[in-house]
C-alpha positions in Angstrom: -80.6 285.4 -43.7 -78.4 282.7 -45.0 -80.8 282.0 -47.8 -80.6 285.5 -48.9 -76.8 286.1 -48.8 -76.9 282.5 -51.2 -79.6 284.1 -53.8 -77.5 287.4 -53.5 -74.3 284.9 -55.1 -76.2 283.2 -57.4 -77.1 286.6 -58.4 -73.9 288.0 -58.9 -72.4 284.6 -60.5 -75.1 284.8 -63.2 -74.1 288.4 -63.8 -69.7 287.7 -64.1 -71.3 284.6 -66.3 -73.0 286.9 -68.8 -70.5 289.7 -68.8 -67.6 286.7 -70.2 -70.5 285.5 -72.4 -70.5 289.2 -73.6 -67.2 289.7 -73.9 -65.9 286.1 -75.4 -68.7 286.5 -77.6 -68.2 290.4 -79.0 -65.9 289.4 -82.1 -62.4 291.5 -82.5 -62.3 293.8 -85.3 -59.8 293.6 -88.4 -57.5 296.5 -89.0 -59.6 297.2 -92.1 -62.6 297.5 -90.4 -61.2 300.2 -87.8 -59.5 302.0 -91.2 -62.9 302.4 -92.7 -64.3 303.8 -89.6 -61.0 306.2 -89.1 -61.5 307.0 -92.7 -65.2 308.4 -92.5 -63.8 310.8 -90.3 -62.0 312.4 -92.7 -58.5 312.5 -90.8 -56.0 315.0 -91.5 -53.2 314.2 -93.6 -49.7 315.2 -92.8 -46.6 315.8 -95.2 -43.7 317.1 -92.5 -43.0 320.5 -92.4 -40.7 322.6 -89.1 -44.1 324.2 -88.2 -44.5 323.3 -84.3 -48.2 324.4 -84.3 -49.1 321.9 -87.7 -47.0 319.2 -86.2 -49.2 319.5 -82.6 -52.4 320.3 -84.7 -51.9 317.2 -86.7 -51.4 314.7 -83.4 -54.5 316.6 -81.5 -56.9 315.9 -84.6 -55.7 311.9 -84.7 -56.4 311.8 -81.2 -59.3 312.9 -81.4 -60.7 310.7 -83.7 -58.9 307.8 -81.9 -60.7 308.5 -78.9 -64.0 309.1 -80.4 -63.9 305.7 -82.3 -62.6 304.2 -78.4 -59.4 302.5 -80.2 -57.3 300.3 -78.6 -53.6 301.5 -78.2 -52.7 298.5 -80.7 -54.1 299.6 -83.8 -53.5 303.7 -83.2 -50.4 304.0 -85.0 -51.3 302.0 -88.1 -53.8 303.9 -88.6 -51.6 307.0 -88.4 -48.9 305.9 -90.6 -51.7 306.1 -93.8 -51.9 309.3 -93.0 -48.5 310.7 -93.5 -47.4 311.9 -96.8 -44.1 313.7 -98.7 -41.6 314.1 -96.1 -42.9 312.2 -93.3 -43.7 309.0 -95.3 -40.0 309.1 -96.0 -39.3 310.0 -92.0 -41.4 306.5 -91.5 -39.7 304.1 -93.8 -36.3 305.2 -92.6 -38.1 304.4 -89.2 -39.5 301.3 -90.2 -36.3 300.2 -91.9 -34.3 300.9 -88.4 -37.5 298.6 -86.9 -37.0 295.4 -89.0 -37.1 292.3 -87.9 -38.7 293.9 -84.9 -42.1 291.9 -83.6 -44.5 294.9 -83.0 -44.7 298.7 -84.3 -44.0 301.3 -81.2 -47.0 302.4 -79.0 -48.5 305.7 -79.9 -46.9 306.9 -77.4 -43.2 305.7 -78.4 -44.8 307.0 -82.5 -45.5 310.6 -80.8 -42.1 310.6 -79.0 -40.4 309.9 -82.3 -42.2 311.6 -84.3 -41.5 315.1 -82.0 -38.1 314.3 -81.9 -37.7 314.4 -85.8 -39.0 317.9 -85.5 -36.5 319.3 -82.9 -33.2 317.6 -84.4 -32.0 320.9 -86.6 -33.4 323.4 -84.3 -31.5 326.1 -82.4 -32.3 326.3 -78.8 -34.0 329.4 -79.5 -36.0 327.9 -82.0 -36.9 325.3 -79.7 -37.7 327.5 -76.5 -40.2 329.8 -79.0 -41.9 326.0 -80.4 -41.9 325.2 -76.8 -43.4 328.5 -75.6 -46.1 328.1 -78.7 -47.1 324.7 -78.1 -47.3 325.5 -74.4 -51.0 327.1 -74.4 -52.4 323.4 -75.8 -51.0 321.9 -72.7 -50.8 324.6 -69.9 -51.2 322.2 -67.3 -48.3 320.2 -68.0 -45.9 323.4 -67.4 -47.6 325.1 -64.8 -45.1 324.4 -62.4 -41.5 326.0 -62.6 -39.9 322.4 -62.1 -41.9 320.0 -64.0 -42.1 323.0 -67.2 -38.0 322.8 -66.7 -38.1 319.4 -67.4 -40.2 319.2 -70.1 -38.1 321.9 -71.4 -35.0 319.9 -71.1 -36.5 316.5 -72.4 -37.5 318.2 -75.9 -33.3 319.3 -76.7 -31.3 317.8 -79.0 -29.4 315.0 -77.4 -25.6 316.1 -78.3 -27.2 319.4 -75.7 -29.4 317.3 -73.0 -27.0 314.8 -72.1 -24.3 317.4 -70.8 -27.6 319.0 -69.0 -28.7 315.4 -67.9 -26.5 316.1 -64.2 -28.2 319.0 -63.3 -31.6 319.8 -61.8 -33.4 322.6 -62.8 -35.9 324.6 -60.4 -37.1 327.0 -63.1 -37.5 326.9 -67.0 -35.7 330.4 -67.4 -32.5 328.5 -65.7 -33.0 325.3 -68.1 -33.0 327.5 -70.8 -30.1 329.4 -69.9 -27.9 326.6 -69.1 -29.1 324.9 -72.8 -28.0 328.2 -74.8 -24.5 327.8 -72.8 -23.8 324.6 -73.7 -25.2 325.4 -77.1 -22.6 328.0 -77.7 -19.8 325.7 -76.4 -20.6 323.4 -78.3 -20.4 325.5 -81.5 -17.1 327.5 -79.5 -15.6 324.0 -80.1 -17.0 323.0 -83.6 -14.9 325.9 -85.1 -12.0 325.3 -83.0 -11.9 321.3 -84.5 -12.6 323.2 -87.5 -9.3 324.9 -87.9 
């Protein structure tokens, strides 16, 4: 018995002794080797644009391919950044510009945030709850609950309108958007009053 439980942890030393082997010895990849493998796929380019549904088609297609190609969050969004043209090339060297002197580029997750965010600064509330509505049926079980689609809802606003909603909690996305198009409307109420 004791014999066999000491074959069984030879065994399983020689096995975590060829998995370091494997992975010390699998070399790390250059950027330009996983840019010529993005590249074969032919990704989509992108050049700006207000349309939610080309902005959401555009990010879906890139992760695709990312997770075809099994990259590693580190090299996702300089692989992007090729890929944007006209409008949003200029969107990323203001971006970059704000980013100097920083050590790493943002996660593809901080790039996606940023890169909604652009899209929502000039909208309307309206125009916002009808994107939000629209982009919706790609993601239907992030907002299939009142509270959490609420949230979402609110997260997406223009900041001068989600930080005077930031105090309140919202059971329901019809509430979330009724309170927005208030505070909206003050804020445009007081605008004109400054105004004149």
């Amino acid at each position: 018995m004791q014999q066999q439980i000491q074959q069984q942890m030879q065994v399983q030393q020689q096995m975590q002794m060829q998995q370091q082997v494997q992975t010390t010895a699998r070399p790390t990849q250059s950027i330009e080797s996983y840019y010529e493998r993005f590249r074969r796929l032919n990704p989509p380019m992108f050049d700006g644009g207000a349309d939610p549904l080309v902005v959401e088609t555009w990010i879906r297609e890139v992760e695709k391919m990312f997770k075809a190609l099994q990259y590693p969050e580190e090299v996702k969004v300089r692989l992007a950044i090729p890929m944007l043209k006209g409008n949003a090339e200029f969107w990323w060297m203001a971006i970059e510009a704000a980013l100097e002197g920083e050590d790493k580029l943002p996660t593809w997750e901080e790039f996606k945030k940023m890169f909604y965010d652009q899209q929502t600064d000039d909208m309307t509330v309206l125009e916002y709850a009808n994107k939000f509505t629209k982009l919706g049926r790609f993601c239907p079980q992030m907002i299939e609950i009142e509270r959490s689609k609420a949230n979402r809802f609110e997260q997406g606003l223009r900041d001068e309108i989600r930080s005077r909603l930031s105090v309140l909690i919202f059971t329901s996305y019809g509430e979330a958007l009724e309170r927005a198009l208030k505070v909206e409307a003050d804020l445009k109420k007081s605008g004109k009053e400054r105004g004149e």
